[in-house]
C-alpha positions as a printed NumPy array, in Angstrom:
array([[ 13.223, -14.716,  -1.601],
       [ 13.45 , -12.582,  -4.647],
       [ 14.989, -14.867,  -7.134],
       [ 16.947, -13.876, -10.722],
       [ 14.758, -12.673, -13.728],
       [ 12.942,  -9.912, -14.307],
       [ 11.45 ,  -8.04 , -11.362],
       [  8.17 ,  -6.926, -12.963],
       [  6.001,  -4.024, -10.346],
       [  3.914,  -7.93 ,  -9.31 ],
       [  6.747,  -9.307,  -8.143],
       [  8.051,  -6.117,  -6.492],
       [  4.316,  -5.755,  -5.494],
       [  4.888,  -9.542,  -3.748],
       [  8.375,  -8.672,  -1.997],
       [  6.786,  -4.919,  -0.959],
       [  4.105,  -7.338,   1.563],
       [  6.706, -10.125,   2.377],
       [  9.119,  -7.261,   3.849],
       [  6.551,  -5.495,   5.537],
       [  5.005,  -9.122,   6.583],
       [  8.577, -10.132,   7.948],
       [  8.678,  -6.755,   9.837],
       [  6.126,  -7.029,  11.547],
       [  5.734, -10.748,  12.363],
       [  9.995, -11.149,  12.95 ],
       [ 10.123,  -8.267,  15.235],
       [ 12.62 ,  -6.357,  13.63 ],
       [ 13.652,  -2.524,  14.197],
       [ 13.962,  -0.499,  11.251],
       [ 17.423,   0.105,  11.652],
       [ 17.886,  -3.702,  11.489],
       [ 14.873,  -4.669,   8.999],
       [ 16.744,  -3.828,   6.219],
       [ 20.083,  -6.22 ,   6.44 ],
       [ 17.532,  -9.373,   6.612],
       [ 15.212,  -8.763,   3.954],
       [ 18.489,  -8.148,   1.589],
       [ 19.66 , -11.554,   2.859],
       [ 16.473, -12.905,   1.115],
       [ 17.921, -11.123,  -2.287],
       [ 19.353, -13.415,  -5.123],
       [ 19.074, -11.402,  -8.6  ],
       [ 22.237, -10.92 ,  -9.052],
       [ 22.158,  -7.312, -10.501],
       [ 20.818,  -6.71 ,  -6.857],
       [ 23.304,  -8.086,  -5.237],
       [ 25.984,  -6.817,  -6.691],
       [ 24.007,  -3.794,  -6.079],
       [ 23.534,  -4.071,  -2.022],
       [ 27.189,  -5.296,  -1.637],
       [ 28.92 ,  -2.412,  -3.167],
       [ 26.704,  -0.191,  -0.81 ],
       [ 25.736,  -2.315,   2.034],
       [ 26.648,   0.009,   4.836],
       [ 24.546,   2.861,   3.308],
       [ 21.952,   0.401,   2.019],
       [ 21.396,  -1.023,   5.237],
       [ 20.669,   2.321,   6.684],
       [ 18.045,   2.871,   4.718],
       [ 14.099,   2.53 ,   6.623],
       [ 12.787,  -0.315,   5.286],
       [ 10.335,   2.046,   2.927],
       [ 13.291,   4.504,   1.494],
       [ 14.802,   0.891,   0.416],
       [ 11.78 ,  -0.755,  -1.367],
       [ 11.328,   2.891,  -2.63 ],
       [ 14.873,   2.571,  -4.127],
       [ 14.65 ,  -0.678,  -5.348],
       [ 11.822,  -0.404,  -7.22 ],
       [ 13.243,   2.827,  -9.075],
       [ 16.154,   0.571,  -9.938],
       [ 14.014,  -2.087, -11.077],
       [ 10.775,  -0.853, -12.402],
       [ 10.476,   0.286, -15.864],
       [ 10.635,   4.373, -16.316],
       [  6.781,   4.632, -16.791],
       [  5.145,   1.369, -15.127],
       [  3.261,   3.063, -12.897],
       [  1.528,   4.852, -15.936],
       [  1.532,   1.712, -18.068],
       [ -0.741,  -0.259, -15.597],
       [ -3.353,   3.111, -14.62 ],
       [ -3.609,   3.528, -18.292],
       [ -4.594,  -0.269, -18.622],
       [ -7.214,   0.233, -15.638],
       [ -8.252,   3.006, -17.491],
       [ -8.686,   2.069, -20.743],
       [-10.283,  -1.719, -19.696],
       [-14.035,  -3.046, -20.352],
       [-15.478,  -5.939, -19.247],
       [-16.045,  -6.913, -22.79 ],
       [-17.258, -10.485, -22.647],
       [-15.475, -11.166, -19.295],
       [-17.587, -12.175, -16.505],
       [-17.905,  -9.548, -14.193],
       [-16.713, -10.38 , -11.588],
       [-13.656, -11.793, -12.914],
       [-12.501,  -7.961, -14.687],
       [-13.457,  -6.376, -11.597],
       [-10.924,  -8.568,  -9.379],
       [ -8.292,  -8.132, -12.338],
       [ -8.448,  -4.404, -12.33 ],
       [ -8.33 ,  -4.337,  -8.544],
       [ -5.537,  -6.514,  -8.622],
       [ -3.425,  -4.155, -11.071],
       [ -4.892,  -0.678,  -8.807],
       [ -3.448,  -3.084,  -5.815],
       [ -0.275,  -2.997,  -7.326],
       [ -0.3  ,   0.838,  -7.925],
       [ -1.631,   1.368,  -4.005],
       [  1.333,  -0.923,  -2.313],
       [  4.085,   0.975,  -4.801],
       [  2.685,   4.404,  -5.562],
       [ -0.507,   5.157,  -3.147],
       [ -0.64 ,   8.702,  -5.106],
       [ -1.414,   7.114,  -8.73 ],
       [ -4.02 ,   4.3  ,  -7.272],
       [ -7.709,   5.188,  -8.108],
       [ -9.746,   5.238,  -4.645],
       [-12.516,   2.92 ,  -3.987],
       [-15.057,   5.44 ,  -5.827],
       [-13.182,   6.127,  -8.405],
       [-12.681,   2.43 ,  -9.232],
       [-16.147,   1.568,  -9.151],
       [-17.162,   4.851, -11.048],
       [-14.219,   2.865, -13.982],
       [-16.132,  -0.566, -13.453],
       [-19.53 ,   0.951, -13.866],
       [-18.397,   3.132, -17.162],
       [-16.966,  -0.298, -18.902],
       [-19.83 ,  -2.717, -18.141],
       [-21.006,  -5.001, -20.789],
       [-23.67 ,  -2.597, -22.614],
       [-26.196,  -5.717, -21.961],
       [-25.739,  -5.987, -18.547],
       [-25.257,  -2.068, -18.139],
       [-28.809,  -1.746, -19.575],
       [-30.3  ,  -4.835, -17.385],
       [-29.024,  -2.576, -14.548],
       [-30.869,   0.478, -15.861],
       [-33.723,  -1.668, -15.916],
       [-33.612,  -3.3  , -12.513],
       [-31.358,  -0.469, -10.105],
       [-28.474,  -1.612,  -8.597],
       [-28.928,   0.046,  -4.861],
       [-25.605,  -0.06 ,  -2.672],
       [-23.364,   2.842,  -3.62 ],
       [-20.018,   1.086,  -2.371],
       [-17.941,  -0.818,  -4.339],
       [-17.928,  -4.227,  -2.553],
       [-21.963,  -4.306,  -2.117],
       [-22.27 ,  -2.573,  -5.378],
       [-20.295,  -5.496,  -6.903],
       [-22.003,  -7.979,  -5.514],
       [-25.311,  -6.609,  -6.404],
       [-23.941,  -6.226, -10.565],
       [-22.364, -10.179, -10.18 ],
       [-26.013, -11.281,  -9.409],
       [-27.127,  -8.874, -12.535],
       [-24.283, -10.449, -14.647],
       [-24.944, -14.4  , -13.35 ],
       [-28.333, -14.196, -14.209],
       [-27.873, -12.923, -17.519],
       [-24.808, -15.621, -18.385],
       [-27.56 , -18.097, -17.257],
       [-29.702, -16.649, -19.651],
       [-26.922, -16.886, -22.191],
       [-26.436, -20.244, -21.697],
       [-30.126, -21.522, -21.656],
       [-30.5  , -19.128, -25.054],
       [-27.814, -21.177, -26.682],
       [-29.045, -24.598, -25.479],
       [-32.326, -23.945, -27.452],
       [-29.793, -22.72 , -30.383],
       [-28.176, -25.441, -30.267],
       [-30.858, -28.038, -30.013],
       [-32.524, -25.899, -33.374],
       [-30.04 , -26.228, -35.236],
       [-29.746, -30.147, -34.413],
       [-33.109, -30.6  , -35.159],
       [-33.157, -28.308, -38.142],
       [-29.985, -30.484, -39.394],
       [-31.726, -33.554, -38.701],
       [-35.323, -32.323, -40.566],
       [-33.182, -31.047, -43.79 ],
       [-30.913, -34.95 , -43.686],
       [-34.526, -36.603, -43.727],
       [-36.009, -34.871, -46.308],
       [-33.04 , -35.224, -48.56 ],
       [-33.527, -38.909, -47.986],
       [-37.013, -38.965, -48.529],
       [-36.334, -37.39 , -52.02 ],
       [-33.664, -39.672, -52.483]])
């Protein structure tokens, strides 16, 4: 069902697969395809929208109608919005792995609406690689990550990134337990002069 509110390209995204999913698992024609999925419609813009048309509407392939909808939507330039946020993303102090699923989540969105504007596989991982964390790009310099292929390749910079957040963590345990005992040493000798 596509409920009222704002249709952002996620949720468009979302009723782009349940279409397709119903197609294919409901057995419907493309001729037919079409009138069902608009029965699942209940924005109200969009309904008003498929009732004043239906006939036409309904003759639509079920791809020149999600094409439609979305241009009736979609914001003018949300195609461009979301590349330029793939584009312009680093993993900062993310955890790897976490940024990379995020920006293939939003390239995911670009593939199911617009294939044309979605970066390939390559291209993704060339973005990924570009934006690491400058630590854990130079721990790769140091120790080579091998695969050339996104998923392996990710895999092989999570370990990279895991091992360093483990170091992180142990780092700031010993931190920490410094700057207890420092605390500790200064309260004592301030009693002891007391």
């Amino acid at each position: 069902m596509l409920n009222a509110g704002k249709i952002t390209p996620l949720i468009m995204q979302s009723w782009t697969l349940a279409c397709k999913c119903y197609k294919k698992h409901g057995g419907k024609t493309d001729t037919e395809i079409v009138s069902y999925v608009a029965e699942g419609v209940f924005e109200p813009h969009l309904v008003a929208w498929y009732q004043a048309d239906q006939t036409r509407i309904d003759a639509l392939s079920l791809e020149a109608y999600l094409t439609e909808l979305a241009l009736l939507v979609l914001e003018k330039n949300w195609s461009h919005d979301i590349l330029e946020k793939i584009l312009s993303s680093s993993q900062g102090n993310q955890v790897f792995i976490d940024w990379k699923i995020e920006l293939e989540n939003l390239n995911a969105i670009l593939a199911t609406s617009i294939p044309t504007k979605a970066l390939t596989k390559a291209e993704l991982k060339t973005q990924l690689q570009s934006n690491l964390h400058p630590d854990l790009r130079l721990n790769i310099s140091l120790e080579p990550v091998l695969a050339t292929k996104l998923a392996p390749w990710a895999l092989e910079v999570k370990e990279h990134d895991d091992h360093m957040q483990a170091e992180d963590a142990c780092t700031q345990k010993l931190i920490d337990a410094s700057t207890t005992a420092c605390a500790t040493c200064h309260s004592e000798k301030k009693e002891l002069l007391s």
